[in-house]
C-alpha positions in Angstrom: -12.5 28.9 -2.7 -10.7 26.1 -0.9 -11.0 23.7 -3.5 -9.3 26.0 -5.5 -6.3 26.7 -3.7 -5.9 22.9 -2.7 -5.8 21.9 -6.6 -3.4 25.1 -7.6 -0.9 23.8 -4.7 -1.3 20.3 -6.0 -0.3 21.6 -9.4 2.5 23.6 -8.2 4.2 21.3 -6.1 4.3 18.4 -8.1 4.9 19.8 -11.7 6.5 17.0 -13.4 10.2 16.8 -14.4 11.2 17.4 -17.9 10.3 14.9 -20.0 9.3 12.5 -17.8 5.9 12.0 -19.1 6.9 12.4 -23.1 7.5 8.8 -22.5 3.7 8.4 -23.9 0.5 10.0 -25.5 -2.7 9.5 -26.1 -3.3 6.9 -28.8 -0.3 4.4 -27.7 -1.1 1.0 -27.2 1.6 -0.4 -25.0 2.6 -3.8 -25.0 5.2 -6.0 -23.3 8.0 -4.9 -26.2 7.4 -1.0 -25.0 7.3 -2.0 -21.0 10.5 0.3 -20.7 8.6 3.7 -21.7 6.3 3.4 -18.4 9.2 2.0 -15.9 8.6 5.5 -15.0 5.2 5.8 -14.8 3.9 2.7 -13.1 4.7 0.9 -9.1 7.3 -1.7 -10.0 4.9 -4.7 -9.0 2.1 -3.2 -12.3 5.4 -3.2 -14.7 5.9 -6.3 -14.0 2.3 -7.1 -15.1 2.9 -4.9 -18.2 6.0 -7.1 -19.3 4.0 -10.6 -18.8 1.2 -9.5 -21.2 -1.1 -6.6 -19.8 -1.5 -4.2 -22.4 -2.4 -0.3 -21.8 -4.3 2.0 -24.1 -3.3 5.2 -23.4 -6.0 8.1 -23.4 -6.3 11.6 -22.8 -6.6 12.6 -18.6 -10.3 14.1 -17.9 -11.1 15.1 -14.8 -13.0 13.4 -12.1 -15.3 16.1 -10.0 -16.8 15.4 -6.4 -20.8 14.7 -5.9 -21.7 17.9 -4.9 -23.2 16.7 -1.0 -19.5 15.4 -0.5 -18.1 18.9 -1.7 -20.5 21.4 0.4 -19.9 18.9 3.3 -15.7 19.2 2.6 -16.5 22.9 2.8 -18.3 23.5 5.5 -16.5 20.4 7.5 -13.0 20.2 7.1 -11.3 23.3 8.5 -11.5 22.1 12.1 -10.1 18.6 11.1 -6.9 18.0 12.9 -4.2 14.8 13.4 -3.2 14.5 16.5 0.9 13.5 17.2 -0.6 10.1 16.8 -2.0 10.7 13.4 -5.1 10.2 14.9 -8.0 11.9 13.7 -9.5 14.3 15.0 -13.1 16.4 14.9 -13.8 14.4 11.5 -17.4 15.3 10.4 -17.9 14.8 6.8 -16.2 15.5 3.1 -12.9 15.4 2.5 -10.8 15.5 5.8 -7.6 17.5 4.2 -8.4 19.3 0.9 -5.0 21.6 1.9 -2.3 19.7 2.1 1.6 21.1 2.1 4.1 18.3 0.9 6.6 19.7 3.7 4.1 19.1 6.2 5.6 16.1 8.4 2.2 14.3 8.7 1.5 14.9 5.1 1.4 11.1 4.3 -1.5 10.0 6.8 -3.7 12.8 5.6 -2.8 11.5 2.4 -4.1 8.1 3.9 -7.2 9.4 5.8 -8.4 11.6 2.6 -8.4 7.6 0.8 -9.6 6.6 4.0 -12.8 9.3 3.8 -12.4 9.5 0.3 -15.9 11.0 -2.1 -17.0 7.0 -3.4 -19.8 5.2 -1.5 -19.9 7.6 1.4 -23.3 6.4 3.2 -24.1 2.8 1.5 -22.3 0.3 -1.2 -24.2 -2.7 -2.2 -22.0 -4.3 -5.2 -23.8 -7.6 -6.4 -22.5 -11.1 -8.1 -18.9 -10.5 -7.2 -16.8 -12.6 -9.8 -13.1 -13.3 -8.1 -11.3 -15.3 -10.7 -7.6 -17.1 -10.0 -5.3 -18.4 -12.3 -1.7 -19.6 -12.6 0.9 -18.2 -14.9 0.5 -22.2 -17.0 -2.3 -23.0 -16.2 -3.0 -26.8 -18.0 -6.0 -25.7 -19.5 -5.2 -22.0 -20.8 -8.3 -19.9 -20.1 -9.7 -22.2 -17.0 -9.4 -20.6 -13.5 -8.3 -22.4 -11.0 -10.8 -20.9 -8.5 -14.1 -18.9 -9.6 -16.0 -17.3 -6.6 -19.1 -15.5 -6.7 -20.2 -13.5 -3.9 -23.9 -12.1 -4.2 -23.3 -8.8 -1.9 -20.5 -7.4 -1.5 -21.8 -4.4 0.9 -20.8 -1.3 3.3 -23.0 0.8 5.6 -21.3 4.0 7.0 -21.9 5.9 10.4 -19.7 8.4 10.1 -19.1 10.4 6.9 -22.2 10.3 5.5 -23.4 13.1 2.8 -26.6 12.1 0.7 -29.1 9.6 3.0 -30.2 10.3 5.8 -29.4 10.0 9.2 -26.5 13.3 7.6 -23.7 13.5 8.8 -23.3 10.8 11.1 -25.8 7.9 12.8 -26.5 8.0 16.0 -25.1 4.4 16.0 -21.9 5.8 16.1 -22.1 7.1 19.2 -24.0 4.3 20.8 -21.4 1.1 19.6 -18.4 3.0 18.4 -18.6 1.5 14.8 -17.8 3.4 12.3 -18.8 1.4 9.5 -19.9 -2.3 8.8 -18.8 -4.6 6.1 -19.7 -7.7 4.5 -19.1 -9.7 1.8 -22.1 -12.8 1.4 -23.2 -15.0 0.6 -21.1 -17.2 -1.2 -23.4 -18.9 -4.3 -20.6 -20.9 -6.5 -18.5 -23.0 -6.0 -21.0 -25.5 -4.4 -17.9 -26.9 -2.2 -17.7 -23.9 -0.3 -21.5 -22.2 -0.9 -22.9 -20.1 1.5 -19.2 -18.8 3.2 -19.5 -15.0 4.5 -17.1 -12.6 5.8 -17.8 -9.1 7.5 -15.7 -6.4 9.7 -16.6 -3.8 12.0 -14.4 -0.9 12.0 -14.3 1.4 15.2 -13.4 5.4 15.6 -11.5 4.5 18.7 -7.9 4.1 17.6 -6.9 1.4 20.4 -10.3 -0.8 19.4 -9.1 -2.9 17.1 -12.1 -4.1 13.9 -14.3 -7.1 14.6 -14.2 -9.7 11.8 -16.7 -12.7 11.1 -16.7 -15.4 9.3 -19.7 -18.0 8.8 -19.0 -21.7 7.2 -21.8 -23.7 6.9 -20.4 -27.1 7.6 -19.9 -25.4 11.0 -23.1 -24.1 11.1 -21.6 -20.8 13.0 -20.2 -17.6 13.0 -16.8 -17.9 14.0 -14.7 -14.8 15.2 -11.4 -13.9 13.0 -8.4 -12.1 14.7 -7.5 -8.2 13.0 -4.1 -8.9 12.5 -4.7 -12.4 10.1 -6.6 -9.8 7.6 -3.7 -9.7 5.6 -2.9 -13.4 5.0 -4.8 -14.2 1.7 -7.7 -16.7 1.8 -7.8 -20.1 1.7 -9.2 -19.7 -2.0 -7.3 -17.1 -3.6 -4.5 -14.7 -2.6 -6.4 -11.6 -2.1 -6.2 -10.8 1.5 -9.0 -8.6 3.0 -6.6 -6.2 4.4 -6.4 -5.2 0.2 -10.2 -4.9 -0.3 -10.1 -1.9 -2.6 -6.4 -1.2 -2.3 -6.0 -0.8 1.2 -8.3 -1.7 4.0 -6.6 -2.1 6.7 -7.3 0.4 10.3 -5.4 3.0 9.2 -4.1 3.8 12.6 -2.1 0.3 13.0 0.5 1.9 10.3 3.4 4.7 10.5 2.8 6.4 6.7 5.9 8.3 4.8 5.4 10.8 1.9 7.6 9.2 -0.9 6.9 11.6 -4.0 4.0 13.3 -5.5 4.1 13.0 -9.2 2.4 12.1 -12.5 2.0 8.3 -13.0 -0.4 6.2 -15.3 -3.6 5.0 -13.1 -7.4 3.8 -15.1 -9.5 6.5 -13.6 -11.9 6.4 -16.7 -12.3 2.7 -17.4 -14.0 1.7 -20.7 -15.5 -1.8 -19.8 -17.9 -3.0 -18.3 -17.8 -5.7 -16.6 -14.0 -5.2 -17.1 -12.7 -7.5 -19.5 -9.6 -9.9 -18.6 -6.5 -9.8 -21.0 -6.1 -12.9 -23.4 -2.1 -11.6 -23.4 -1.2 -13.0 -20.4 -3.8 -16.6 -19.9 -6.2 -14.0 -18.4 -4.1 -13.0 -15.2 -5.2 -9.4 -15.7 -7.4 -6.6 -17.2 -6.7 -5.4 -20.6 -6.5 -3.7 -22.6 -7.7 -0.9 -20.3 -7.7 3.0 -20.6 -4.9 4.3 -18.7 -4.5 8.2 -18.2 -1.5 10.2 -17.0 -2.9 11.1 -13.0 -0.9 12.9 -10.4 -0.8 9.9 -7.7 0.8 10.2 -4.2 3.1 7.8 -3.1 3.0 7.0 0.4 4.8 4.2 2.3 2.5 2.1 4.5 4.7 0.4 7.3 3.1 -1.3 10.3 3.6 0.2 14.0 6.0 -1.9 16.3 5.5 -5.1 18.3 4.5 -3.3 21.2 1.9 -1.4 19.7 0.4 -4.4 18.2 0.6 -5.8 21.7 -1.5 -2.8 23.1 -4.0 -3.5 21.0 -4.0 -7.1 21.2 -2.6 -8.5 18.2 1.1 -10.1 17.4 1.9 -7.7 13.7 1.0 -8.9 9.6 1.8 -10.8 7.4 2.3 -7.8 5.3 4.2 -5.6 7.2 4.9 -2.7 4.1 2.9 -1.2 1.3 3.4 0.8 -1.0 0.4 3.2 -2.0 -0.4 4.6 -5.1 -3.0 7.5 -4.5 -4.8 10.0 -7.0 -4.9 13.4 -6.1 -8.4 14.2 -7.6 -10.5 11.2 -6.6 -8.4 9.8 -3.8 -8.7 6.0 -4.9 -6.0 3.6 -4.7 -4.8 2.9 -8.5 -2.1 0.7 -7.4 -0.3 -1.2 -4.3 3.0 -2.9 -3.9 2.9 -5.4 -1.3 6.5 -6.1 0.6 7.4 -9.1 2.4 8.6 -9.8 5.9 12.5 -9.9 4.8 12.0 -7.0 1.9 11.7 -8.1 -1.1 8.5 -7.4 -3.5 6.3 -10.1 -3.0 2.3 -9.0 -4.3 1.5 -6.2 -6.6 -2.0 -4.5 -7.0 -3.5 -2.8 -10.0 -7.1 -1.4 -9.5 -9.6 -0.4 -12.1 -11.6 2.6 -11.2 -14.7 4.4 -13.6 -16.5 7.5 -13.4 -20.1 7.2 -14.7 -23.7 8.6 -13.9 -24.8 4.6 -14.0 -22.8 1.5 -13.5 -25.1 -0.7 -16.1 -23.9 -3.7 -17.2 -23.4 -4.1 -21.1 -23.0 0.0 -21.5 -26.4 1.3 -20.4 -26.6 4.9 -21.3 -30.4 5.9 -18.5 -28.8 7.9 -15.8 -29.5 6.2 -12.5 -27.3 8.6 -10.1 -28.1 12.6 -9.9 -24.3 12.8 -11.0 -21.7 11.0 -12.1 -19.8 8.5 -9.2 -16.4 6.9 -8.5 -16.6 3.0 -8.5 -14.3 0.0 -8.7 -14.7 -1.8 -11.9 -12.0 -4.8 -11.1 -8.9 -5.2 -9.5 -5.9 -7.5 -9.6 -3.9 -9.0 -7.2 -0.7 -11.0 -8.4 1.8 -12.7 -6.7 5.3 -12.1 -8.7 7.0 -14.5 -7.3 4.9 -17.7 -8.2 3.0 -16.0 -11.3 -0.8 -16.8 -9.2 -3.2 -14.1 -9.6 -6.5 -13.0 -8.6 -9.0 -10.7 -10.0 -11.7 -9.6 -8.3 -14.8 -8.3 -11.2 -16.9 -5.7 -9.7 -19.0 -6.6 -10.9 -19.0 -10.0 -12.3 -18.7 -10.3 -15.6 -22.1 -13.4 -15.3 -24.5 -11.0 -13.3 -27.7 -10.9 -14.4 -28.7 -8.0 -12.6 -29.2 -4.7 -14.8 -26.9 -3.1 -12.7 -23.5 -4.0 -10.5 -23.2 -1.2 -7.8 -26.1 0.5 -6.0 -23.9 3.9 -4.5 -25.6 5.9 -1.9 -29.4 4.7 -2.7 -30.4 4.3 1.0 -30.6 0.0 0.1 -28.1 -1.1 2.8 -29.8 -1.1 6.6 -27.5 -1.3 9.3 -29.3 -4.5 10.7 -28.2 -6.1 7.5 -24.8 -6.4 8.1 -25.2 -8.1 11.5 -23.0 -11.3 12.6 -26.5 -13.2 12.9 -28.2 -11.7 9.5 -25.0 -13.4 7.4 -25.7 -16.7 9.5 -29.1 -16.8 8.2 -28.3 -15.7 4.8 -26.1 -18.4 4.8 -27.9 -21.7 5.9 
């Protein structure tokens, strides 16, 4: 009965305005000469990837349903969650923190941002293999050749808190012994030789004021080396996706103030065709296309990081990336898009994330079930500079995999002990 009532209010309160999405139908295929009829419908950052060549095939919206564990656990969890006047949360156990949620409400936007935060993909262990992330220039001298081309061979989560389908439910005891709340890494690193066997992985914490321990392991230094929290959001050193972005938005959510900017229907990929996702010849393969894009009702929330002095509490000196701009669907509470601001403003990245809804994430279209029921998964996303026309894709999973499938949601294959500082060192030699 909750559900219900949290999907009628959705409905009511952001019913769209006359017109506004007549703009397109099903069956369109939009390209750069009809960018104008989604200036509407799209962040400014994604229209600007519409006008340089990313073409949209607009289809019919479906809906996206929860796995059932993650629904009885958003039942039977959720009505003693509470936000403190921090925006902390508080008495989090499982599901969906805040299926209820009242646009009036004045700390509407970080539940917005903890339901993303806690949202119903991956919630107990992610292991996405041969991770393709792909950068090119706007003129590149060879059209078609990257400039960079990364592969990572696990990209990979493990959960304490949260979890819904694999035992230790809800929460491992972990939690309560080191204060993690979840563990993630990304290695090893198997091409380009010049920088093989790189890793990176992060430790987030359920105490607000512990700020997430980050990792990274070089080879030619034969060592992990510690990273501080607040350089997440400067891109790497071999593309410009920073990890403060990983999937939209991973950055601790309690180092940001959060501001409801609208609720309304906008044009997100929730139902993505391809896989691997294909890259878009239209624009010297900067992007994904053409892609199924359906009319979703997204949230728009304003992502502005806390003052000096609580970065100082907490032991860090503020981002690179001091404002985003969120993009959040209503249903499946994924990030479809991100506008990135600068220090003095001005628009400086944009992100546009491709997102599917399958019983199996087989590469090459496999039709054997190999979940109980059909899962929300990343199939690409795209991080672009605007101002110097470089951009990064990141192929979940890589369009060269050999393995018969890219993501392994929830299976019980991720230890704990596997995403240690010590376990990437070794992986790494």
């Amino acid at each position: 009965m909750r559900l219900t009532i949290a999907i009628v209010l959705t409905v009511v309160t952001i019913s769209p305005q006359p017109g506004r999405a007549q703009a397109v139908k099903p069956g369109d295929l939009l390209t750069p000469d009809q960018a104008s009829a989604v200036a509407d419908l799209v962040s400014p950052g994604n229209l600007v990837l519409v006008r340089q060549g990313m073409r949209m095939k607009i289809v019919p919206t479906e809906r996206l349903e929860w796995p059932p564990p993650y629904k009885s656990a958003t039942e039977k969890y959720s009505p003693q969650v509470r936000l403190d006047d921090k925006g902390n949360l508080q008495n989090y156990v499982a599901g969906l923190p805040f299926p209820l949620l009242d646009p009036n409400d004045p700390q509407v936007a970080s539940k917005v941002v903890w339901n993303f935060s806690y949202r119903p993909a991956g919630t107990d262990d992610v292991d996405v293999r041969n991770v393709e992330t792909v950068s090119r220039h706007d003129h590149d001298e060879i059209p078609g050749q990257p400039t960079m081309h990364i592969t990572t061979a696990h990209v990979s989560t493990y959960n304490n808190v949260g979890r819904t389908e694999v035992q230790p439910i809800p929460t491992d005891p972990n939690a309560d012994l080191t204060g993690i709340r979840y563990r993630f890494g990304a290695f090893p690193v198997l091409e380009p030789a010049t920088i093989r066997g790189i890793g990176y992985m992060r430790f987030r914490y359920r105490d607000p004021m512990t700020e997430d321990n980050i990792w990274w392991y070089f080879p030619s230094a034969r060592r992990v080396r510690r990273s501080r929290a607040d350089a997440q959001s400067d891109a790497t050193n071999t593309n410009n996706i920073d990890p403060d972005s990983y999937s939209g938005f991973a950055a601790k959510v309690e180092d940001f103030n959060y501001r409801l900017l609208g609720v309304r229907p906008m044009l997100a990929v929730a139902h993505a065709a391809n896989l691997p996702a294909q890259p878009c010849e239209f624009d010297n393969y900067r992007t994904i296309c053409p892609e199924n894009w359906e009319m979703r009702r997204l949230y728009i929330v304003e992502a502005t990081e806390k003052p000096l002095s609580w970065h100082q509490s907490i032991g860090t000196s503020g981002l690179s990336i001091p404002r985003r701009i969120l993009y959040i669907d209503s249903e499946g509470w994924f990030i479809a898009a991100s506008d990135q601001y600068s220090k003095d403003g001005a628009l400086w990245k944009t992100l546009a994330i491709f997102t599917a809804y399958r019983d199996n994430s087989a590469i090459g279209g496999g039709k054997v079930a190999v979940y109980p029921f059909k899962r929300i998964f990343q199939t690409a996303m795209v991080d672009e500079d605007i101002v110097t026309g470089f951009s990064t894709i990141s192929f979940t999973p890589g369009r060269e995999t050999k393995d018969p499938s890219g993501w392994y949601i929830d299976l019980g294959l991720i230890p704990p002990d596997y995403l240690d500082p010590h376990q990437m060192e070794i992986v790494g030699h």
